[in-house]
BALUMGU-961876 format. One record per residue: y, x, z of N, C-alpha, C in turn; residue in three letters. Coordinates in Angstrom, 1 decimal, decimal comma, padded with zeros to 4 digits, m for minus. Each point is the difference from the previous one (the first is absolute). Last residue first. Layout:
BEGIN
R      n.Y      n.X      n.Z     ca.Y     ca.X     ca.Z      c.Y      c.X      c.Z   resn
R        Y        X        Z        Y        X        Z        Y        X        Z    ALA
...
// end
This chain:
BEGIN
R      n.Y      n.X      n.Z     ca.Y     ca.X     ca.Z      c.Y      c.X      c.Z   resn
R    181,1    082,5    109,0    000,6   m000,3   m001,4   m000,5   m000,6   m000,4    UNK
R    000,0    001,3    005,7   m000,8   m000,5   m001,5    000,9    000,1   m001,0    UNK
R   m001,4    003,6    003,9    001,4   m000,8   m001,0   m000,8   m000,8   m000,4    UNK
R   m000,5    002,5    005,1   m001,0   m000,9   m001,4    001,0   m000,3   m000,9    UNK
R   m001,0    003,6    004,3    001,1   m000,6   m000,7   m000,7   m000,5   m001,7    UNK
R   m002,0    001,1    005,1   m000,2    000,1   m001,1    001,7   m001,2   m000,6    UNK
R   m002,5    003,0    004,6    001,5   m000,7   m000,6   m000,5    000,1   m001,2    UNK
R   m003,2    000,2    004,7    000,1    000,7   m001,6    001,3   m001,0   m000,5    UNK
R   m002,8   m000,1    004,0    000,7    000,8    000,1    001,0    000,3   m001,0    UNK
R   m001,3   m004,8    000,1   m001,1    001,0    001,0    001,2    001,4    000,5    UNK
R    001,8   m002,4   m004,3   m001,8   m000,4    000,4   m000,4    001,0    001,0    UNK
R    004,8   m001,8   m001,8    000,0    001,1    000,6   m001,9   m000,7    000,5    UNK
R    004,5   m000,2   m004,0   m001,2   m000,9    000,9   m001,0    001,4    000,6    UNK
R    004,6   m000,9   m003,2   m000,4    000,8    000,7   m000,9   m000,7    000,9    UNK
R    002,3   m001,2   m005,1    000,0   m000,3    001,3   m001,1    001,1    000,5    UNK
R    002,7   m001,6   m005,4   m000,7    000,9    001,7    000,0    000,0    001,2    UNK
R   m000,2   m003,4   m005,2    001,1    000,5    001,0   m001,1    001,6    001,2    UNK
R   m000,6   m005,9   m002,8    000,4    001,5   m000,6    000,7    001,0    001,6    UNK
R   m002,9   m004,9   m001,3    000,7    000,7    000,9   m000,1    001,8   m000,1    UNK
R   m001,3   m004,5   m003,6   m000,6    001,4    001,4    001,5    000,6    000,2    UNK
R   m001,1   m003,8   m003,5    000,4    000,0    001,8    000,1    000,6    000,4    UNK
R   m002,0    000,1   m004,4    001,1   m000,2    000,1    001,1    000,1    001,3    UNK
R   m004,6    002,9   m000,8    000,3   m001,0    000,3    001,3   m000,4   m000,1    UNK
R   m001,8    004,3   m000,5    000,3   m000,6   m000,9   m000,2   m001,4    000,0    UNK
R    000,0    004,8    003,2   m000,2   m001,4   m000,2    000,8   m000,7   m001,4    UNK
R   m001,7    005,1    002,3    000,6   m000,6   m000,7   m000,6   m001,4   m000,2    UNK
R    000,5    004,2    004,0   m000,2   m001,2   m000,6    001,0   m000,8   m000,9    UNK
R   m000,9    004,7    002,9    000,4   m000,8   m001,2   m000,5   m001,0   m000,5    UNK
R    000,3    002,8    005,0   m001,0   m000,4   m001,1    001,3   m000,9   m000,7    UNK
R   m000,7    005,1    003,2    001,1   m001,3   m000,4   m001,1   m000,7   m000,8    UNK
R    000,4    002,6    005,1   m000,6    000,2   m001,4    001,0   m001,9   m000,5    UNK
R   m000,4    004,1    004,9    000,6   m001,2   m001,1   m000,5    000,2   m001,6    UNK
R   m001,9    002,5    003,8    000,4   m001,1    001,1    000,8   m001,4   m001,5    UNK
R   m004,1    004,5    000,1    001,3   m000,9   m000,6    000,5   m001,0    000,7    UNK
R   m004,5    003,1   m001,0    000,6    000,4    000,5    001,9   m000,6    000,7    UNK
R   m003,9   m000,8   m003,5    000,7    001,1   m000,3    001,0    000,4    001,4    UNK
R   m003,3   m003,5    000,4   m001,0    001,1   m000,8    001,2    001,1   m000,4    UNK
R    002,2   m004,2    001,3   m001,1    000,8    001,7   m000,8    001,6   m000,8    UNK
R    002,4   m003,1   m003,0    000,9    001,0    001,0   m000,8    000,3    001,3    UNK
R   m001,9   m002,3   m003,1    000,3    001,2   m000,5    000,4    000,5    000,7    UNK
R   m000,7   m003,6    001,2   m001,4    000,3    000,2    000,4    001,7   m000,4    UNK
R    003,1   m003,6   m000,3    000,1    000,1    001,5   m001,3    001,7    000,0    UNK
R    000,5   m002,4   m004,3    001,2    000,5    000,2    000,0    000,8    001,7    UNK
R   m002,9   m003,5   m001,0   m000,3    001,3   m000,8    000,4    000,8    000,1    UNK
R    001,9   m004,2    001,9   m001,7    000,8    000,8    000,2    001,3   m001,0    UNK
R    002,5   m002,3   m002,4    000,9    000,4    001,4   m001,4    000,7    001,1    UNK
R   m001,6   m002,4   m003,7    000,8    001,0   m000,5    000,7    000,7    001,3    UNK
R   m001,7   m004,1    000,9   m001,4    001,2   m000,5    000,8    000,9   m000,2    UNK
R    002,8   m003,5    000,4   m000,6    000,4    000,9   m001,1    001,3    000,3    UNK
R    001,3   m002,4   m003,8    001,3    001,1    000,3    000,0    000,2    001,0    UNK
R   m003,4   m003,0   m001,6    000,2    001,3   m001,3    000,8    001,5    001,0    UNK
R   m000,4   m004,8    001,5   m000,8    001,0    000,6    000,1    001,0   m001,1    UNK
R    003,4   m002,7   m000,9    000,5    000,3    001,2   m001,4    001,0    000,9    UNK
R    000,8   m000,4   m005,7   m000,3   m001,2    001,5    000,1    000,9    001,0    UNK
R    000,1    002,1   m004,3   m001,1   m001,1   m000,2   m000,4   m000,7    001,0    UNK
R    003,6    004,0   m002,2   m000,2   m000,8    001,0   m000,9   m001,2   m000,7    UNK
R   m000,2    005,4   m000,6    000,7   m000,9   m000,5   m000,3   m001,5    000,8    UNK
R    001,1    005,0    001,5   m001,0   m000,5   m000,1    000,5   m001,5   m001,1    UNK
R    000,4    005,5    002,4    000,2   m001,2   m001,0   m001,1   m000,7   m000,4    UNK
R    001,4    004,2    003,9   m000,8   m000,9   m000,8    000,8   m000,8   m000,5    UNK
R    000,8    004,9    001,9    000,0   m000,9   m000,5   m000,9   m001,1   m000,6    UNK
R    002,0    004,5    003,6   m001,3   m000,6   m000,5    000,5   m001,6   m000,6    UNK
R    002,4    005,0    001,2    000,1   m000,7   m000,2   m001,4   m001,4   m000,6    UNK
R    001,4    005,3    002,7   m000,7   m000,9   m001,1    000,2   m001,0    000,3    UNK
R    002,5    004,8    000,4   m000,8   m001,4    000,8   m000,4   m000,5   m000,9    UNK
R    002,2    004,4   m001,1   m000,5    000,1    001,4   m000,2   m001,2    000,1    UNK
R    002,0    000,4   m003,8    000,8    000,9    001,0   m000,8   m000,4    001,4    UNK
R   m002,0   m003,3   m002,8    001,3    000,5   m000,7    000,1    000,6    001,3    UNK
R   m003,8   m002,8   m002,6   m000,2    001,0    001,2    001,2    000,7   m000,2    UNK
R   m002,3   m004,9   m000,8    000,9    001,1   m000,5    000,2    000,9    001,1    UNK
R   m003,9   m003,8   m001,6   m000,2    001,1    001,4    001,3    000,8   m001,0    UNK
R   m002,4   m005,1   m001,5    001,1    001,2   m000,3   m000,1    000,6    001,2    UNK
R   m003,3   m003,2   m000,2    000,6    000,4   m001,4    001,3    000,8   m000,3    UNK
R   m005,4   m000,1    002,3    001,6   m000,2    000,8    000,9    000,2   m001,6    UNK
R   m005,6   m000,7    001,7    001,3    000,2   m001,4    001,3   m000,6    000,5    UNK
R   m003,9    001,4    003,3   m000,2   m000,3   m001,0    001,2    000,3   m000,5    UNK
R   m002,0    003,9    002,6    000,7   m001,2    000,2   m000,1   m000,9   m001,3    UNK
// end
């Protein structure tokens, strides 16, 4: 598989993570695809991505979005 950035593995499940830093709305589109891609190759209905924005504006916070089959929970900071 390619380069997944965090895989935590606690008391029996895994957890799949990406981070990403934000560079636009297709940046974090791609990323969420990615995110979708792992969790098919590991097997996974939910995964989480981190996004860090350093825009004055950005819209801070966590939300739950649901791609296809797959629940991914996104934070930005």
């Amino acid at each position: 598989m390619e380069r997944t950035d965090v895989i935590v593995d606690y008391n029996g499940e895994q957890f799949v993570i990406e981070m990403k830093i934000w560079y636009g709305n297709n940046y974090h589109t791609r990323g969420e695809q990615q995110l979708t891609q792992y969790l098919d190759y590991y097997h996974l209905d939910k995964g989480y991505m981190l996004s860090f924005n350093f825009n004055k504006n950005k819209e801070i916070g966590i939300k739950e979005i649901t791609i296809g089959e797959k629940i991914l929970v996104e934070a930005v900071v």
